[in-house]
C-alpha positions as CSV (number, residue, x, y, z in Angstrom):
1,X,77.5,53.4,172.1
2,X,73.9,54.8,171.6
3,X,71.5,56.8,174.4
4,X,68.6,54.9,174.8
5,X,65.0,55.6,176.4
6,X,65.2,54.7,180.1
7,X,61.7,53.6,180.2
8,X,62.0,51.3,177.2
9,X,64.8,49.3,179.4
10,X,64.1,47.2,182.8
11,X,65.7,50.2,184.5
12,X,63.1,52.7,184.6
13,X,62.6,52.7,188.0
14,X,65.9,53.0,189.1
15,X,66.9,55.6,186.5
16,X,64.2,57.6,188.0
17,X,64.9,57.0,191.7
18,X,68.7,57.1,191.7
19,X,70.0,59.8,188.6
20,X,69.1,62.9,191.3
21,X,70.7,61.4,194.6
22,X,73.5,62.5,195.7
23,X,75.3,59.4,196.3
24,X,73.6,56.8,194.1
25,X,76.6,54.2,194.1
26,X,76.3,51.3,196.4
27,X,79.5,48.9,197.4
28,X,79.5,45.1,197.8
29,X,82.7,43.4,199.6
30,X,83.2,39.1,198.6
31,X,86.0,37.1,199.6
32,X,87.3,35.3,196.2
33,X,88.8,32.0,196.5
34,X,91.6,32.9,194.2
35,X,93.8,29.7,194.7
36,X,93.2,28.4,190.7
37,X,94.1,32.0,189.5
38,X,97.8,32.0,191.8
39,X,98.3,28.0,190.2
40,X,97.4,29.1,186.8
41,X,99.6,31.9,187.0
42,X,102.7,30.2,188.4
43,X,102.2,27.2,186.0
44,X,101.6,29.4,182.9
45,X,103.9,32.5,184.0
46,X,101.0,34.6,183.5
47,X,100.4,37.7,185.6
48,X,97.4,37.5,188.1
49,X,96.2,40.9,187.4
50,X,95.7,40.0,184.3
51,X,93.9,36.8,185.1
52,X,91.7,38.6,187.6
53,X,91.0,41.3,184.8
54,X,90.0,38.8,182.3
55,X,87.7,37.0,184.5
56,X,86.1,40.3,185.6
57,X,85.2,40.1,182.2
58,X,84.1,36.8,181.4
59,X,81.8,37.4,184.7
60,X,80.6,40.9,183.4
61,X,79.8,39.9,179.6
62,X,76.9,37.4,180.7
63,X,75.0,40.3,182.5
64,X,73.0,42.3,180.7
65,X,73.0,45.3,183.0
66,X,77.1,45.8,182.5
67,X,75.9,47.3,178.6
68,X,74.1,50.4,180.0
69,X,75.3,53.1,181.8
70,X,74.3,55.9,183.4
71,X,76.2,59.5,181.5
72,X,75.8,62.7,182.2
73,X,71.8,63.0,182.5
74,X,71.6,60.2,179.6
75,X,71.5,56.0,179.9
76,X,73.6,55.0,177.0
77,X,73.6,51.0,175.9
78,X,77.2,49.6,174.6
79,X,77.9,47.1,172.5
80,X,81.2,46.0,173.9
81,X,83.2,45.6,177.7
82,X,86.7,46.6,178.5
83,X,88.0,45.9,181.7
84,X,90.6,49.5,183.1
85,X,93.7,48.5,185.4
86,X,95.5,51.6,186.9
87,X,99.5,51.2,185.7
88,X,102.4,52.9,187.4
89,X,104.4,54.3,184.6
90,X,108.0,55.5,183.8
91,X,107.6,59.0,186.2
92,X,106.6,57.1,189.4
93,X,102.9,58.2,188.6
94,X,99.7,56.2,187.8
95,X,98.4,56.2,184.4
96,X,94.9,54.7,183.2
97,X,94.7,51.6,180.3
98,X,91.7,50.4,179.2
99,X,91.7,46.5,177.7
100,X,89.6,45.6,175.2
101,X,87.9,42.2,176.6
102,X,88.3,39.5,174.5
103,X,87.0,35.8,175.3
104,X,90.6,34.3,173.8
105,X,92.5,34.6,176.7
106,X,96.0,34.5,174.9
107,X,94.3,37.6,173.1
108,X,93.2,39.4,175.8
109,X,97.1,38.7,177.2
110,X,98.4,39.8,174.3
111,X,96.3,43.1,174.2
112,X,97.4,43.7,178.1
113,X,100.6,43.3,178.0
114,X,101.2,45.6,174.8
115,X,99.1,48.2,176.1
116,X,99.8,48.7,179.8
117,X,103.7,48.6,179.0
118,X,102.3,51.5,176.0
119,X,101.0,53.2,179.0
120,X,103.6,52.5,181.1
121,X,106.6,54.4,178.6
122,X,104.5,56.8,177.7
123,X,102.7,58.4,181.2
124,X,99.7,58.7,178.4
125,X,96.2,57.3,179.4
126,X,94.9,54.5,177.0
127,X,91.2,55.2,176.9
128,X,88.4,53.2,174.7
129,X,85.2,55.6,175.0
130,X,82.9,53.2,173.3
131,X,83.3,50.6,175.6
132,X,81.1,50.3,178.6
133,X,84.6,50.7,181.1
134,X,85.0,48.2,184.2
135,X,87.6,50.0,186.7
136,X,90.0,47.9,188.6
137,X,92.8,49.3,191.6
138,X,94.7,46.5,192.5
139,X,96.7,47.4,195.9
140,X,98.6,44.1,195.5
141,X,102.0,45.4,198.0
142,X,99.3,46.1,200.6
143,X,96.7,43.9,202.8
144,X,93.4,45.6,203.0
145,X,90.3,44.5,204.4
146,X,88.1,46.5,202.1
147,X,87.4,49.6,200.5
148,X,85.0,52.0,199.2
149,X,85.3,53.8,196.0
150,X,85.1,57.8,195.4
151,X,81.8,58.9,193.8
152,X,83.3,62.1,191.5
153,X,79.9,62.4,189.6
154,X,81.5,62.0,186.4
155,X,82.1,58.9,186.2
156,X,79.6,56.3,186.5
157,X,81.3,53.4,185.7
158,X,81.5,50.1,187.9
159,X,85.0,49.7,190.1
160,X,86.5,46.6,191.6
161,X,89.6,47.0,194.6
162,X,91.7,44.7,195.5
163,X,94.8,44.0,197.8
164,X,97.0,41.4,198.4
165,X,95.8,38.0,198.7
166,X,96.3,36.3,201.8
167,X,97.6,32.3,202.0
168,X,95.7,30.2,204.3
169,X,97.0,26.3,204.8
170,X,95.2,25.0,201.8
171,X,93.7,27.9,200.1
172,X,94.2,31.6,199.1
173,X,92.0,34.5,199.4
174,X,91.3,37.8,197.9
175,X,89.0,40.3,199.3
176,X,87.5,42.6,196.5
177,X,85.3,45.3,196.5
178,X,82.9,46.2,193.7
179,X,81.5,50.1,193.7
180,X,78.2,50.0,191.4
181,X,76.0,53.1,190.1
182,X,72.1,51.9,191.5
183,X,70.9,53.7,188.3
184,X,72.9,50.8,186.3
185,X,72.4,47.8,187.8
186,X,70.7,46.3,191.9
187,X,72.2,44.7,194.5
188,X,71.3,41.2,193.2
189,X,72.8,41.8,189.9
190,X,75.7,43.0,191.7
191,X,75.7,39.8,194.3
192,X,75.0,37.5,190.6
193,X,78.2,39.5,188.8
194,X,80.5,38.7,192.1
195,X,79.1,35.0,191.8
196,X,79.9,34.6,188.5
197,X,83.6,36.0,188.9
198,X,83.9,33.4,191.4
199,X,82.9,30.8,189.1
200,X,84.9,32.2,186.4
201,X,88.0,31.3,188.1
202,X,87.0,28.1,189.4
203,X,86.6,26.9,185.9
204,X,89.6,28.7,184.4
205,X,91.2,26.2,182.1
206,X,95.2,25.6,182.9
């Protein structure tokens, strides 16, 4: 992780139209055809939270804007993604645990599995602070139609919610909303990113 120059990058503009307003994030909603994801993970007896997390990533790595953020008053440029999913751990509470993206998806299993069950036992946020963080809130007891993330003005970082998926007579769907800083990234990379997730799954290998 390193601050870089605004005006050196292709987000100039926005950096200085959207680092003073007072609510510079912006929300897209996309129904996801999620129907591979619920076969893969019945077939492979893999968790879909997990596959959803993984393809977030796959999506987000082919983007250049996911690598810079906007901190503080600074844009900082990252050299790697990890993809957050909120854990209920051993007190009834929620903890935080950040997964290291990895394109091996038995790796990236591995790695979420070990650490959200770390978080889990221990009620002890797992944070990776040189990684450029993707949030993730999956509601999956609950059907929602949508939802629109909390601007804090800390954090910056790009957030995807999701409920339950709902089973049509062929297909299932998943509604997902993804919460984006305009300093980091514009609608159409935003509308590309929730394109490419859908891809992402399409092509999931079983």
């Amino acid at each position: 992780m390193k601050e870089i120059d605004p005006k050196s990058t292709t987000r100039a503009y926005a950096f200085d139209m959207w680092m003073n307003a007072p609510m510079p994030m912006v929300t897209l909603f996309k129904r996801l055809d999620v129907t591979r994801l619920v076969k893969i993970s019945r077939k492979r007896g893999l968790k879909f939270n997990m596959l959803m997390c993984y393809c977030i990533g796959r999506a987000a790595v082919g983007i250049k804007e996911f690598y810079m953020l906007p901190v503080g008053r600074k844009l900082m440029q990252y050299d790697t993604i990890a993809v957050n999913t909120i854990v209920a751990n051993r007190e009834g509470e929620v903890s935080s645990c950040d997964i290291p993206f990895s394109n091996d998806l038995s790796q990236f299993n591995k790695d979420y599995l070990q650490l959200s069950q770390q978080v889990a036992e221990s009620c002890q946020n797992h944070d990776l602070t040189e990684s450029m963080i993707i949030g993730t809130s999956a509601l999956a007891q609950y059907e929602i139609d949508g939802a629109v993330g909390m601007y804090s003005g800390i954090f910056n970082n790009p957030f995807m919610i999701w409920g339950r998926y709902r089973r049509f007579i062929f297909r299932t769907k998943l509604t997902v909303s993804f919460q984006f800083h305009h300093t980091q990234m514009d609608g159409a990379h935003a509308a590309r990113f929730l394109h490419e997730l859908q891809r992402e799954i399409d092509n999931l290998s079983a």
